[in-house]
MDTraj code that builds the backbone (N, CA, C; nanometers):
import mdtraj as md
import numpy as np

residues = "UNK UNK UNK UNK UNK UNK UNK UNK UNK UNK UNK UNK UNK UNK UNK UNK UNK UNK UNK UNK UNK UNK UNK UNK UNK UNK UNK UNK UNK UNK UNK UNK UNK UNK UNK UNK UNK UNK UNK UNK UNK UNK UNK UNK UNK UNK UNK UNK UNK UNK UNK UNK UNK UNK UNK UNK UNK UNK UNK UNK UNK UNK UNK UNK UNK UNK UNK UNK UNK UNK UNK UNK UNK UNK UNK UNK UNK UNK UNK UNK UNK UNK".split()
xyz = np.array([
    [0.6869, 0.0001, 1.6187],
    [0.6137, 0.0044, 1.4941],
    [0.5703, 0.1482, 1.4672],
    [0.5859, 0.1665, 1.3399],
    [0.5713, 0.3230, 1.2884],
    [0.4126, 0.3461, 1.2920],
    [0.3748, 0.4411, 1.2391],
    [0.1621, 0.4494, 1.1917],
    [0.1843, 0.3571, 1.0343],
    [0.2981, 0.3795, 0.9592],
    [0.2696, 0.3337, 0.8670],
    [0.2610, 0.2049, 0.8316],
    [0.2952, 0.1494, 0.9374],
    [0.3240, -0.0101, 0.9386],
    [0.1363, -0.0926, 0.9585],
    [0.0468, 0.0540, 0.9921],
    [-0.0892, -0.0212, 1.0055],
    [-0.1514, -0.0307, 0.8953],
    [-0.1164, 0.0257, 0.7557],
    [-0.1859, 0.0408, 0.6208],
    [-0.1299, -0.0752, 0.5394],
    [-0.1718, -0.1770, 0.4844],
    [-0.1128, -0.2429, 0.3700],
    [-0.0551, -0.1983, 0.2659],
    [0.0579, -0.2431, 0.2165],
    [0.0760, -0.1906, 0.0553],
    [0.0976, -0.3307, -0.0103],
    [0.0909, -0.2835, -0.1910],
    [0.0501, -0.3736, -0.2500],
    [0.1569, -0.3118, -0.3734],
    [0.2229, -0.4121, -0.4485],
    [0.3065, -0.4405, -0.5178],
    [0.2986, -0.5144, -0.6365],
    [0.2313, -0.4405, -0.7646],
    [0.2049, -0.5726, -0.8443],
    [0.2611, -0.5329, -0.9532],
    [0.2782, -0.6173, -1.0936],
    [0.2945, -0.6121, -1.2032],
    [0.1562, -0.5781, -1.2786],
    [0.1860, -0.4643, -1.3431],
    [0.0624, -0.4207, -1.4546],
    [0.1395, -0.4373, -1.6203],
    [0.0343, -0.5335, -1.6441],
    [0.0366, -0.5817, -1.8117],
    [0.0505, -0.4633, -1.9083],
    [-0.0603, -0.3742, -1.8213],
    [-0.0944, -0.2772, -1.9255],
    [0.0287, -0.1460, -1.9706],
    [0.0933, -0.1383, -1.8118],
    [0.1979, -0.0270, -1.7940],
    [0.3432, -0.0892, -1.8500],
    [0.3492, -0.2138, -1.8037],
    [0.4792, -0.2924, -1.8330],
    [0.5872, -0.2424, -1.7214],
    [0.5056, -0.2664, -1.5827],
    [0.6097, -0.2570, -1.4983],
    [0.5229, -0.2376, -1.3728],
    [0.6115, -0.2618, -1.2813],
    [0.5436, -0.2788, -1.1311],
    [0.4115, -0.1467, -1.0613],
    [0.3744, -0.1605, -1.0137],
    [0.2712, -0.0140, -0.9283],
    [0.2574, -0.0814, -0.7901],
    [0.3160, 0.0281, -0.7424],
    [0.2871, 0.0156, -0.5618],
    [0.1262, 0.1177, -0.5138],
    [0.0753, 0.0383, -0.4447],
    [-0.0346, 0.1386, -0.3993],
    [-0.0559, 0.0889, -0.2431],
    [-0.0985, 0.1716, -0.1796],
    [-0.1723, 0.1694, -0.0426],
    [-0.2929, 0.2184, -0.0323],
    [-0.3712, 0.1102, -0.0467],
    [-0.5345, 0.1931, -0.0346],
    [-0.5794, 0.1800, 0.0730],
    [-0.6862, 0.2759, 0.1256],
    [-0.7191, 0.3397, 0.2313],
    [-0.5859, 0.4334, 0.2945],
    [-0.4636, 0.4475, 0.2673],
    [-0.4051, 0.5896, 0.3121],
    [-0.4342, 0.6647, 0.2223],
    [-0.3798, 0.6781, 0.0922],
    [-0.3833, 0.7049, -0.0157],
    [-0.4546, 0.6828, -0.1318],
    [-0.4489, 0.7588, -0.2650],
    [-0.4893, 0.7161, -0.3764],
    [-0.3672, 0.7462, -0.4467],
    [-0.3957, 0.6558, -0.5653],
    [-0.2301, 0.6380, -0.6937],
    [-0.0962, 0.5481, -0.5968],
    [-0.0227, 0.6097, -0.6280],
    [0.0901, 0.5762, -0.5531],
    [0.2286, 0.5471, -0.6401],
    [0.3499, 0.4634, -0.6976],
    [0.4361, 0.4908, -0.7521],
    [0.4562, 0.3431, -0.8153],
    [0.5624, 0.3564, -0.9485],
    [0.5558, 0.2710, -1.0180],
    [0.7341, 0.2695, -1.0931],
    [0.7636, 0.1528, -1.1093],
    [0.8873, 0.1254, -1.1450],
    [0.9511, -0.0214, -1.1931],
    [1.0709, -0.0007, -1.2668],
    [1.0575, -0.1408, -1.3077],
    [1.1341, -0.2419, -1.2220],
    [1.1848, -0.2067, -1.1087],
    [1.2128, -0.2886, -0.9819],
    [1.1380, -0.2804, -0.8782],
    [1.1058, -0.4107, -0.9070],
    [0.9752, -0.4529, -0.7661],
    [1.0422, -0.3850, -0.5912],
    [1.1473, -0.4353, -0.5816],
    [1.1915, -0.3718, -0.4734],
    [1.1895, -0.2498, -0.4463],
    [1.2410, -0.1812, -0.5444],
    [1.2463, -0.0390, -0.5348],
    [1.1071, 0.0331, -0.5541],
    [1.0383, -0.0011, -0.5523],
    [0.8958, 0.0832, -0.5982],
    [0.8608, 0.0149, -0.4344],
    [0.8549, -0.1494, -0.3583],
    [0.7903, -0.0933, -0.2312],
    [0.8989, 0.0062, -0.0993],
    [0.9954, -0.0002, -0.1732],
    [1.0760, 0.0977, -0.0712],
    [1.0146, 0.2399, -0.1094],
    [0.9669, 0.2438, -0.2095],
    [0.9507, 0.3586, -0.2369],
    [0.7741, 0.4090, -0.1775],
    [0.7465, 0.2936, -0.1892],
    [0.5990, 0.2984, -0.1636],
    [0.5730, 0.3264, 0.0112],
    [0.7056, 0.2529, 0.0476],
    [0.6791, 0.2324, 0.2076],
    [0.7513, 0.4172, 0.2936],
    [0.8215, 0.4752, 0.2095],
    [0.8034, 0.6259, 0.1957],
    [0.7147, 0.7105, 0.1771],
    [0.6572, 0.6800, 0.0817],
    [0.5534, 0.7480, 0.0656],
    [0.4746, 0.7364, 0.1709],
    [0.4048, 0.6117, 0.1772],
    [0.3347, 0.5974, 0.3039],
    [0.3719, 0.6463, 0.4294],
    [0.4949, 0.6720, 0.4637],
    [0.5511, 0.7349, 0.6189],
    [0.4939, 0.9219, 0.5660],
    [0.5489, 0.9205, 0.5041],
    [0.5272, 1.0863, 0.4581],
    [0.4030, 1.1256, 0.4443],
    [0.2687, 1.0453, 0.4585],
    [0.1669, 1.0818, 0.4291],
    [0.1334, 1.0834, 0.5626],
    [0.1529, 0.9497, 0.6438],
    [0.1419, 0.9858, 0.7516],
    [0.1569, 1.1052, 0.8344],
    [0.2549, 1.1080, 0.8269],
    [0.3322, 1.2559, 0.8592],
    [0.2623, 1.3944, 0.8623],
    [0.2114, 1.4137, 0.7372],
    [0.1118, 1.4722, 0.7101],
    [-0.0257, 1.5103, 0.7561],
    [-0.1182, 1.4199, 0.7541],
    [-0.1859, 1.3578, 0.8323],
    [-0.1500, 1.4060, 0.9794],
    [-0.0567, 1.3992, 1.0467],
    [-0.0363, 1.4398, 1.1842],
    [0.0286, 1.5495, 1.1813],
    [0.0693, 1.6220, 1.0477],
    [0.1141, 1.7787, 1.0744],
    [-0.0740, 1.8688, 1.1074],
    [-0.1063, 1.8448, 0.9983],
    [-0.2585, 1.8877, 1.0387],
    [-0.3573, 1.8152, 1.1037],
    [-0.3333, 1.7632, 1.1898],
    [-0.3692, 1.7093, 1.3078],
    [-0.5264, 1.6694, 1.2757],
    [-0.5158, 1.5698, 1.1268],
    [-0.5957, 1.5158, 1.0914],
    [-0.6144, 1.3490, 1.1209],
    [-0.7088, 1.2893, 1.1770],
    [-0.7306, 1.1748, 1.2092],
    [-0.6952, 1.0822, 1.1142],
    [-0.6106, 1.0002, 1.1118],
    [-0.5705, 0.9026, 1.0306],
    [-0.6771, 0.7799, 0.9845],
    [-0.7282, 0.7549, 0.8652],
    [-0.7686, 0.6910, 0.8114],
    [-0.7863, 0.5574, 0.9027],
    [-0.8688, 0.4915, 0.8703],
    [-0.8728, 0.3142, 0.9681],
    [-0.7760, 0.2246, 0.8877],
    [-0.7093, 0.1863, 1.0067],
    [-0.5957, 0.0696, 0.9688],
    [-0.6404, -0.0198, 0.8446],
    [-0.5715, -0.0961, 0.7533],
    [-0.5754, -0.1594, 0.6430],
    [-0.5264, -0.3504, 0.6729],
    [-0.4406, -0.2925, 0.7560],
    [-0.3447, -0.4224, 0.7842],
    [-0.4464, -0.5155, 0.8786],
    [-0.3837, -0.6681, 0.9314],
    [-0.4206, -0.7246, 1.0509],
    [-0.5562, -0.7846, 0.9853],
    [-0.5790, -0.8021, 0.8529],
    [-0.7229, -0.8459, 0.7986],
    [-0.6599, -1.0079, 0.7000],
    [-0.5279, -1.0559, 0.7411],
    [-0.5253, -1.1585, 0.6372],
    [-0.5445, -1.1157, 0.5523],
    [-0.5268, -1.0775, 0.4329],
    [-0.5777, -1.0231, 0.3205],
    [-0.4814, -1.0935, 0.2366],
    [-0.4139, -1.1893, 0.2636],
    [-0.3190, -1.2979, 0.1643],
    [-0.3929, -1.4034, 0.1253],
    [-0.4609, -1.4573, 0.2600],
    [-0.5354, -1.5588, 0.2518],
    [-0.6908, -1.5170, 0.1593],
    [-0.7217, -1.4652, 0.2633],
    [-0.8555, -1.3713, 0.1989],
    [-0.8443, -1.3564, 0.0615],
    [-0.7460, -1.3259, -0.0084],
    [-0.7495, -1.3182, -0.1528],
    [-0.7386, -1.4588, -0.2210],
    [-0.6403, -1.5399, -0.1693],
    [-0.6160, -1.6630, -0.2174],
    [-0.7669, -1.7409, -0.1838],
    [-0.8492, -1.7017, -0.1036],
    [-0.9603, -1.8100, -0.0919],
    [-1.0706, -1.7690, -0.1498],
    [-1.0710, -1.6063, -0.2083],
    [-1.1521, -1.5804, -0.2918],
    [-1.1357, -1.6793, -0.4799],
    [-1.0019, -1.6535, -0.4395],
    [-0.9956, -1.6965, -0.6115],
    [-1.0240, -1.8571, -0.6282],
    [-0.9930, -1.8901, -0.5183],
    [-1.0010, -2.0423, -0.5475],
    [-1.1079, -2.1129, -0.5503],
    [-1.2618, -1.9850, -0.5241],
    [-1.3780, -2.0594, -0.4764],
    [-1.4554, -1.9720, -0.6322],
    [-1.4200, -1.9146, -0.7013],
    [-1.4769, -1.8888, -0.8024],
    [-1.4433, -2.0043, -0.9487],
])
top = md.Topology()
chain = top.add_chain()
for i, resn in enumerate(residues, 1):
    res = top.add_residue(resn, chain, resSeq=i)
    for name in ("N", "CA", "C"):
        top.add_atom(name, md.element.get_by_symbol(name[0]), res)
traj = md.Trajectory(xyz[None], top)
């Protein structure tokens, strides 16, 4: 497993843009957007290695992991209790 494999990314459709946005929060802020879902998290899951990367060129401490929190469920049981 890579470092980048410990950050979540997220893949959604925006109404407003009319097309997909990949983001990883807590590595990053923004992140990339396109009108193939696939191709924006391949693209996203690049980005994320390269930041990493980064991050360990200047031998800066990497952010706290994102992943390993359920956060599928966690979302699905938020919505369902409002």
């Amino acid at each position: 497993m890579n470092s980048a494999n410990r950050y979540v990314k997220i893949v959604e459709w925006s109404e407003e843009d009319q097309c997909f946005v990949g983001s990883c929060p807590g590595l990053f802020y923004g992140g990339c957007h396109g009108d193939d879902e696939q191709s924006v998290f391949a693209e996203l899951c690049q980005i994320a290695e390269e930041t990493v990367n980064l991050y360990k060129a200047e031998n800066r401490s990497l952010p706290p992991a994102t992943s390993g929190y359920d956060w599928a469920n966690t979302i699905t049981n938020t919505s369902t209790t409002n």
